[in-house]
N, CA, C and O atoms as a Tinker XYZ file with bonds, in Angstrom:
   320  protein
     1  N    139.226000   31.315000  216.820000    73     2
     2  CA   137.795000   31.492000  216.695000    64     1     3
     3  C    137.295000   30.629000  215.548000    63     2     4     5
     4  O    138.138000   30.259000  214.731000    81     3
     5  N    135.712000   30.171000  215.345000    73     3     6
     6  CA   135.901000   29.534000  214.986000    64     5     7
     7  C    134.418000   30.029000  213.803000    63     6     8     9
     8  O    133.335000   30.323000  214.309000    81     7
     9  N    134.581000   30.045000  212.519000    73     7    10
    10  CA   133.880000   30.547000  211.490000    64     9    11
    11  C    132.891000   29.837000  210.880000    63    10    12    13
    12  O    133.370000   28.708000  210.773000    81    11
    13  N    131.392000   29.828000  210.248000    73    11    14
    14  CA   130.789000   28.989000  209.113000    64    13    15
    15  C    131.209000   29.814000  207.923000    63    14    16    17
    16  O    131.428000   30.982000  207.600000    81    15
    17  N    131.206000   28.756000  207.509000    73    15    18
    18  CA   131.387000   29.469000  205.722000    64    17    19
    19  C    130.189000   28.203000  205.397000    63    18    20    21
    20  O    129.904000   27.078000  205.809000    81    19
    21  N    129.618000   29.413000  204.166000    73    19    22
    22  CA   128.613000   28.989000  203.283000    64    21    23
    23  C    128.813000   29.589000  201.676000    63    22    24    25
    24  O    129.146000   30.710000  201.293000    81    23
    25  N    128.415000   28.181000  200.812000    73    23    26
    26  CA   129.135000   28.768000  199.653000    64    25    27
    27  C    128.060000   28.322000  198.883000    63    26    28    29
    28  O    127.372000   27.301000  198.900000    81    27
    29  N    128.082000   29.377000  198.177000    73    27    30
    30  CA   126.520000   28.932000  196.929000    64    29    31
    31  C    127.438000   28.992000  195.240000    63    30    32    33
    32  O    128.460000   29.626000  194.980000    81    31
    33  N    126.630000   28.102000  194.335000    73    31    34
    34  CA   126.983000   28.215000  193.002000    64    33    35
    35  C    128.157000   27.891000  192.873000    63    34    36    37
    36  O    128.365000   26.864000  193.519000    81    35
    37  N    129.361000   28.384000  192.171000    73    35    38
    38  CA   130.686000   28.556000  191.903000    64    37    39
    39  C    131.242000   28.468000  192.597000    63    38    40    41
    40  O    132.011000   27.553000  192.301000    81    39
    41  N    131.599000   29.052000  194.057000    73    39    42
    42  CA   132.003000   28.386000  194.952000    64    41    43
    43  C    131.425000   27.086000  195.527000    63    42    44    45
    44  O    132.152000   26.355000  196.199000    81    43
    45  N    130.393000   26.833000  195.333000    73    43    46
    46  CA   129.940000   25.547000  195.886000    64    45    47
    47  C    130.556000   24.512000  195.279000    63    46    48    49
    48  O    130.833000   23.497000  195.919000    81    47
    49  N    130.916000   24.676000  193.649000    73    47    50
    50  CA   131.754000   23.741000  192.834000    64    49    51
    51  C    132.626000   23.721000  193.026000    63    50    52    53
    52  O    133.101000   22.598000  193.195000    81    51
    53  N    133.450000   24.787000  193.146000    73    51    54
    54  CA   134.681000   25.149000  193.313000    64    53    55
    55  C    135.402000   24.149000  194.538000    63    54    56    57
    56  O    136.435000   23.488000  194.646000    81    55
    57  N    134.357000   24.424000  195.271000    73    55    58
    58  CA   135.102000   23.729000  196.425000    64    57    59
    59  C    134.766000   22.106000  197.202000    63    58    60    61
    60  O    135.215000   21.539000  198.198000    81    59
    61  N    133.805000   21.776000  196.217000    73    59    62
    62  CA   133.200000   20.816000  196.738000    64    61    63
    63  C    132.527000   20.160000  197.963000    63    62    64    65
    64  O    132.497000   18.972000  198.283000    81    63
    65  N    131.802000   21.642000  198.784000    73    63    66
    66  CA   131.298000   21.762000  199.590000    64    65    67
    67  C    130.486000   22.937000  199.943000    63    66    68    69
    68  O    130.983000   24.006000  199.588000    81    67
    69  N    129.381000   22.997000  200.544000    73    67    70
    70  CA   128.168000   23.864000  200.491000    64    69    71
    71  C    128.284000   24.673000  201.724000    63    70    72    73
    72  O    127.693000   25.729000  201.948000    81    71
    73  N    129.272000   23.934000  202.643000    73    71    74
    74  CA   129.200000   24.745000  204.139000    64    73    75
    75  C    130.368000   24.007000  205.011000    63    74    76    77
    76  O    130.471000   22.785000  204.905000    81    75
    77  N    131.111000   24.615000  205.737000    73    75    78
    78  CA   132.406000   24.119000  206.564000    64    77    79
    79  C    132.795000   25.328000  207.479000    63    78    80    81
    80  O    132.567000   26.532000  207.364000    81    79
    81  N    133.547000   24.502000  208.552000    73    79    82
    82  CA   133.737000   25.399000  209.685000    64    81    83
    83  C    135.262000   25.949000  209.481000    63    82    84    85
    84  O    135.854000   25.162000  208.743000    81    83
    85  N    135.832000   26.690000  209.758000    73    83    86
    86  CA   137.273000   27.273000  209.567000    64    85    87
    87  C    137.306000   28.030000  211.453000    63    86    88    89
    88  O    136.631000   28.835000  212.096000    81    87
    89  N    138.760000   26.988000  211.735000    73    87    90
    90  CA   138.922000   28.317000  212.711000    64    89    91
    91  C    140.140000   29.170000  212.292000    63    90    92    93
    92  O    141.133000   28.586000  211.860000    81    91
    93  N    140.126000   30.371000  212.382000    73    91    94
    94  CA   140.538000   31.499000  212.099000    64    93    95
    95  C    141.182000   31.919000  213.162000    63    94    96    97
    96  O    140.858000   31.225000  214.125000    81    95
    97  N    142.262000   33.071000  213.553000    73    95    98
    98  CA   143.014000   33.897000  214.124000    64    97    99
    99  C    141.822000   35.090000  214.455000    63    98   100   101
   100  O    140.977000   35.598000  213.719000    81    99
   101  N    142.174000   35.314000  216.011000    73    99   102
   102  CA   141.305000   36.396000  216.396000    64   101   103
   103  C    141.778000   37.373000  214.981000    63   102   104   105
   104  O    142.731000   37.065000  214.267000    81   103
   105  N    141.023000   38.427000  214.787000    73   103   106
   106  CA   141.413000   39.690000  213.972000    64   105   107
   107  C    141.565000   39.566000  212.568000    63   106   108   109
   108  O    142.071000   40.359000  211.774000    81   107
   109  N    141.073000   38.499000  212.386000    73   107   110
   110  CA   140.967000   37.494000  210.776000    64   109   111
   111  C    139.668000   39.061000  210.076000    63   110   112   113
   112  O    138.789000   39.647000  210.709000    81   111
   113  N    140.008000   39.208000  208.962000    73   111   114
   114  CA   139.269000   40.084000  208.208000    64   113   115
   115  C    138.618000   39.578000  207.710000    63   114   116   117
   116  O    138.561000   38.443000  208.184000    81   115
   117  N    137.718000   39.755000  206.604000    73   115   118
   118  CA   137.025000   39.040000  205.507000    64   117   119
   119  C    137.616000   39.160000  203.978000    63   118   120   121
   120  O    137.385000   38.362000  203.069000    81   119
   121  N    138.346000   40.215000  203.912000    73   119   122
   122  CA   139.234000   39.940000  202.807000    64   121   123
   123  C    140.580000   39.108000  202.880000    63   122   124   125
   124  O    141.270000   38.676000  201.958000    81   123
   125  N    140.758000   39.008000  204.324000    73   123   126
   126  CA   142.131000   37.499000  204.217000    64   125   127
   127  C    141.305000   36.606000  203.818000    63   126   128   129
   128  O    141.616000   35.927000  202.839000    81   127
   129  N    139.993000   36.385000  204.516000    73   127   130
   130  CA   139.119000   34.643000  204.342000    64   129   131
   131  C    139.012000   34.671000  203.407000    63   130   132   133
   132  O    139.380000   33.560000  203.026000    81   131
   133  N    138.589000   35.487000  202.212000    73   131   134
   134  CA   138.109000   35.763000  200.975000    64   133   135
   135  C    139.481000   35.161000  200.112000    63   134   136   137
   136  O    139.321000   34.536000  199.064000    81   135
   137  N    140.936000   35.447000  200.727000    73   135   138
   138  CA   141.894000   34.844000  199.985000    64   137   139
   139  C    141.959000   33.390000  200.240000    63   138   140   141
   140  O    142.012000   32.611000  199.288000    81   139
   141  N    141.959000   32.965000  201.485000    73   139   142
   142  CA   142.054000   31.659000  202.289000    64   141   143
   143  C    141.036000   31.078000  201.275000    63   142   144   145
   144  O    141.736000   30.596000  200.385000    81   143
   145  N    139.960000   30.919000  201.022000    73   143   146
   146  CA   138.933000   30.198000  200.194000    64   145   147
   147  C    139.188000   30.450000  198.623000    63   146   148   149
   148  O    138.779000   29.761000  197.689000    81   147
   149  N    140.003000   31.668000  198.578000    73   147   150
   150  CA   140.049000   31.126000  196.853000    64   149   151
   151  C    141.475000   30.452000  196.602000    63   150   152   153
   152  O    141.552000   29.793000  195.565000    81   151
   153  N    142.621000   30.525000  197.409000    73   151   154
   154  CA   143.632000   29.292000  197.809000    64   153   155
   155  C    143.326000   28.175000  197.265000    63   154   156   157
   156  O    143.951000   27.621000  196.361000    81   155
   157  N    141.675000   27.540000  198.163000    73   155   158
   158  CA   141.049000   26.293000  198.782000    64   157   159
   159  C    141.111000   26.005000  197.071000    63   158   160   161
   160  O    141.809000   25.118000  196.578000    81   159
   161  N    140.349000   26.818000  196.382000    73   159   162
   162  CA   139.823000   26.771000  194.933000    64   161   163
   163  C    140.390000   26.543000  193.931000    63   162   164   165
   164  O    139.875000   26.213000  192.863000    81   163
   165  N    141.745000   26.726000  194.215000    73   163   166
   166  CA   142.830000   26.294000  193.116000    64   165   167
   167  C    142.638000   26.851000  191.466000    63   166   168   169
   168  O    142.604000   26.398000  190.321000    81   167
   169  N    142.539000   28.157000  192.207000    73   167   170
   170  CA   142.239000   29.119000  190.615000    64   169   171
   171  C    140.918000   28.912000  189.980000    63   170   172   173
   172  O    140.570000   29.766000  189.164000    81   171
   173  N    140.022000   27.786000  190.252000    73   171   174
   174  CA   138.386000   27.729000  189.888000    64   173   175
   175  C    137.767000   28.889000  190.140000    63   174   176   177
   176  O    136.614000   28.994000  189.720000    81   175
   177  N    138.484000   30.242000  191.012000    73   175   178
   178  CA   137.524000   31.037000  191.107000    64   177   179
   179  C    138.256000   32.467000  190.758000    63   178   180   181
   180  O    137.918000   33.540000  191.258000    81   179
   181  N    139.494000   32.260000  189.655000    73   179   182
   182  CA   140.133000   33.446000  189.386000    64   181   183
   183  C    139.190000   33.894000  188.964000    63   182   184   185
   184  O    138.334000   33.057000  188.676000    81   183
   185  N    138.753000   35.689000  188.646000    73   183   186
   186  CA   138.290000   36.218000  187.739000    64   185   187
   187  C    136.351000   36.320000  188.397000    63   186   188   189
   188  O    135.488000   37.063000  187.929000    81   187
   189  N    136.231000   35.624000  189.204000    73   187   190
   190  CA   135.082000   35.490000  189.443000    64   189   191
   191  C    134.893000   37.253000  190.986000    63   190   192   193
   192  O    135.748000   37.810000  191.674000    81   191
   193  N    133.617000   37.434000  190.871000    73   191   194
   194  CA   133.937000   38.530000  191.793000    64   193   195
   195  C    133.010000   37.710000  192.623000    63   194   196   197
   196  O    132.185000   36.975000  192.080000    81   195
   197  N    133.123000   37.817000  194.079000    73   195   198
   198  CA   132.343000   37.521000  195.084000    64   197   199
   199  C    131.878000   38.485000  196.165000    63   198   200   201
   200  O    132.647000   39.083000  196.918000    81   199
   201  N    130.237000   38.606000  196.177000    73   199   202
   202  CA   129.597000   39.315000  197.307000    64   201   203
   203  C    130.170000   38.375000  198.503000    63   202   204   205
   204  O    130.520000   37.210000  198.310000    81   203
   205  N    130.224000   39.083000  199.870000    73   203   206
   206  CA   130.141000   37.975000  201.054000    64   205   207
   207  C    129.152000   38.988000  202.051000    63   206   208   209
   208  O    128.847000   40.175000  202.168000    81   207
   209  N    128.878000   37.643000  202.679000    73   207   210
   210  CA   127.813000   38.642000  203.718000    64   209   211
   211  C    127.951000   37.993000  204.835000    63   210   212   213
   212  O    128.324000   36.820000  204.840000    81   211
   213  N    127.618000   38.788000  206.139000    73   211   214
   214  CA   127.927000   38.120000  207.380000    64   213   215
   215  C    126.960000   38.170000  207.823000    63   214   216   217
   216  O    126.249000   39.161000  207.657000    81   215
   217  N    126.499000   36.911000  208.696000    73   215   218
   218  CA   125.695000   36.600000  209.772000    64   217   219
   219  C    124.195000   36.805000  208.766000    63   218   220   221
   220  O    123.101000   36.976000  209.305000    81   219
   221  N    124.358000   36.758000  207.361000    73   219   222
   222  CA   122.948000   37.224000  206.442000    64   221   223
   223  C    122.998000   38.274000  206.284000    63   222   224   225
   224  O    121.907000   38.614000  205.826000    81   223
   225  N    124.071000   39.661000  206.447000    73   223   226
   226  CA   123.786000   40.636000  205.363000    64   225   227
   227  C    124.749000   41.002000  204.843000    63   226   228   229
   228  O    125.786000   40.989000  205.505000    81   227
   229  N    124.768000   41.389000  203.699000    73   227   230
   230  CA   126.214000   42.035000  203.004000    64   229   231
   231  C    126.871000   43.015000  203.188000    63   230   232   233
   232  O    126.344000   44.122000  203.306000    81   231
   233  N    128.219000   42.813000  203.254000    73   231   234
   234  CA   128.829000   43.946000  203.881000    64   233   235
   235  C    129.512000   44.820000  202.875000    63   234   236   237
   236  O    130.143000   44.230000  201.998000    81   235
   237  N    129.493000   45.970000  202.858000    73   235   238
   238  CA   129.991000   46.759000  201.651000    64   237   239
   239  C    131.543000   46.793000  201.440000    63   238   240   241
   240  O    132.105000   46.744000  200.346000    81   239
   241  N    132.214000   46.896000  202.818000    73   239   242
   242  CA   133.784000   47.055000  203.085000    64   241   243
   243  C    134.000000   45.593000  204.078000    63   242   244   245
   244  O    133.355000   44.735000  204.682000    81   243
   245  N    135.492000   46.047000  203.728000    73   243   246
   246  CA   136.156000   44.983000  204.650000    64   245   247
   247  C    136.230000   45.329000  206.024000    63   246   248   249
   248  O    136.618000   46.357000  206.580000    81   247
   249  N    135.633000   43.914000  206.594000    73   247   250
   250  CA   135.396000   43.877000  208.242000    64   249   251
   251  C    136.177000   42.668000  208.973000    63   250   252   253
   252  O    136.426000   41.572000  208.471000    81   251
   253  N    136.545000   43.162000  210.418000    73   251   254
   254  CA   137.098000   42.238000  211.414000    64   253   255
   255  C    135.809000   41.068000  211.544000    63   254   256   257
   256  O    134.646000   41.409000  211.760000    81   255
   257  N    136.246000   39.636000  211.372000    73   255   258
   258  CA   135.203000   38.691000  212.006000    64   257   259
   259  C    135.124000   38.374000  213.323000    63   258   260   261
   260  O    136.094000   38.832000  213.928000    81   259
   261  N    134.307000   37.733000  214.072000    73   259   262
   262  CA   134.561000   37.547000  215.392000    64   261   263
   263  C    133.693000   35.712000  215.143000    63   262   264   265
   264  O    133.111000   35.003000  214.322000    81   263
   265  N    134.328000   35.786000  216.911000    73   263   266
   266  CA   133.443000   33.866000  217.007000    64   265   267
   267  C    132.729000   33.774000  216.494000    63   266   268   269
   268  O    132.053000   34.799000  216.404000    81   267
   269  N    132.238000   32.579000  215.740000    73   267   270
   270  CA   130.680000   31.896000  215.705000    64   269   271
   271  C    130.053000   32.474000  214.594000    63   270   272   273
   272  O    129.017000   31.986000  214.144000    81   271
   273  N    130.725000   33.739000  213.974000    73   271   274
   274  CA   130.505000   34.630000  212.579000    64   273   275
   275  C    130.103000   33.621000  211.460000    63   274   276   277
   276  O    130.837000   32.697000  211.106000    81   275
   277  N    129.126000   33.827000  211.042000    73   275   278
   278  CA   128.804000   33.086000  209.561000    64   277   279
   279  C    129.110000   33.467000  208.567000    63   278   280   281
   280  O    128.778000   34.652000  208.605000    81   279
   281  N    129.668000   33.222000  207.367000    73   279   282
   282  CA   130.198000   34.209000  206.421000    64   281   283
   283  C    129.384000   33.534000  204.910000    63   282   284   285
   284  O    129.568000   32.319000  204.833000    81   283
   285  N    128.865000   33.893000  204.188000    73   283   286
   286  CA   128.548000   33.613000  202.652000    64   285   287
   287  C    128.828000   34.224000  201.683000    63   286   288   289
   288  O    128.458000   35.357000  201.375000    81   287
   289  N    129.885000   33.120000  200.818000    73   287   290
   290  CA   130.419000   33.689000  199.508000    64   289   291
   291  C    129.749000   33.489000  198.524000    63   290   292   293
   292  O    129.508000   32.411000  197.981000    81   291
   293  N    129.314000   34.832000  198.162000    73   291   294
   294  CA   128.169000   34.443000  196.623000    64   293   295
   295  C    128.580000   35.204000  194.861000    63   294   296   297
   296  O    128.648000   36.406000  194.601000    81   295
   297  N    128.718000   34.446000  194.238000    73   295   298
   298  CA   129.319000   34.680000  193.132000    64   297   299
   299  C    127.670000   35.603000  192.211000    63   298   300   301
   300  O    126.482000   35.706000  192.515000    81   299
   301  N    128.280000   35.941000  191.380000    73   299   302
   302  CA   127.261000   37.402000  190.831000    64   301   303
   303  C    125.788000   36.097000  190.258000    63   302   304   305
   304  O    125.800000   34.870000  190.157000    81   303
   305  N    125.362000   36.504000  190.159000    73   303   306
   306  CA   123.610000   35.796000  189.767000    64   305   307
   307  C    123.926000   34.933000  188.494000    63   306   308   309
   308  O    124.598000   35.616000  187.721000    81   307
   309  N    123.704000   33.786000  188.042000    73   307   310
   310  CA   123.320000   33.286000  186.549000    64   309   311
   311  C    122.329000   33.216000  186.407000    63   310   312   313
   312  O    121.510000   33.297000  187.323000    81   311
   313  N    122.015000   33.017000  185.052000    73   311   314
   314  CA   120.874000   32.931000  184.205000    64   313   315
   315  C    120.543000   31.559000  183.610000    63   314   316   317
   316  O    121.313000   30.599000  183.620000    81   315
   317  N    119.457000   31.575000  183.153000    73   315   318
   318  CA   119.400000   29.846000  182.617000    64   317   319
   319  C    117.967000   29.488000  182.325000    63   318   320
   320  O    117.680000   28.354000  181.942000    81   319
């Protein structure tokens, strides 16, 4: 199946990209992807906590993804 990921802020640095497709294993969770992308990150995002939200809303617990699922990893708010 095949996933968007969208990454704002810290992950956006982190990874040097704002948005990319991942295909995934049917039954892929959001806390495996959540590991799979901080892998990608090469420790740029130890320590950091990340909201994710699917399809635009946030999900409180860990959920099964399915096809075509959009996922956004958002690191806590800065200031400035």
């Amino acid at each position: 199946m095949k996933i968007t990921i969208k990454c704002f802020s810290q992950v956006k640095y982190a990874l040097g990209i704002d948005e990319f497709v991942l295909e995934l294993e049917a039954g892929t969770m959001t806390s495996e992807l959540e590991q799979n992308i901080r892998s990608k990150a090469d420790g740029k995002l130890d320590g950091i906590s990340l909201r994710i939200a699917v399809n635009q809303k946030y999900i409180p617990n860990d959920i099964e993804l399915n096809d075509g699922d959009e996922v956004a990893f958002i690191p806590p708010v800065q200031g400035g």
